[in-house]
C-alpha positions, 0 to 999 in steps of 0.5 A: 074113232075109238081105240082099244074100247076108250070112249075118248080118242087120242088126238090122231096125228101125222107128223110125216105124211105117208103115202097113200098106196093103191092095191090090187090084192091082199093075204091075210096071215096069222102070225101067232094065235094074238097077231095077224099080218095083211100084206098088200100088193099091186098087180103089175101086168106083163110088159115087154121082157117082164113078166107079170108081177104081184109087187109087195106094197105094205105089211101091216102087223096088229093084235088079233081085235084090232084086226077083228075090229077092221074086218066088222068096221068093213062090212059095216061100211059096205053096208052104208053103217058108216 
């Protein structure tokens, strides 16, 4: 794993494990020319009274390359690359 180009990654910790949430869907925003938000969800079918539901798991804000670099290490990782 590199982070903003270093070569030698920092040691990657998690002093409190967090939850490893499951998704159904996404939008990608820009919320300035230099940060793109992706806020996730899961798809909650209509039961009952309730109606169907699209409940907001997470945002995540980044840089605009950090985001560049998830969506190339993705495509890379569908391809097998990785």
């Amino acid at each position: 794993m590199k982070t903003n180009g270093n070569d030698t990654p920092p040691r990657l910790t998690e002093p409190e494990p967090l939850p490893c949430l499951f998704v159904t869907g996404f939008v990608i925003q820009m919320a300035d020319e230099h940060v793109t938000r992706i806020i996730f969800w899961v798809e909650l079918p209509e039961v009952g009274d309730r109606e169907r539901e699209l409940r907001i798991q997470a945002r995540v804000a980044m840089p605009l390359k950090v985001f560049r670099r998830l969506m190339s290490d993705g495509r890379k990782a569908i391809r097998g690359e990785h």
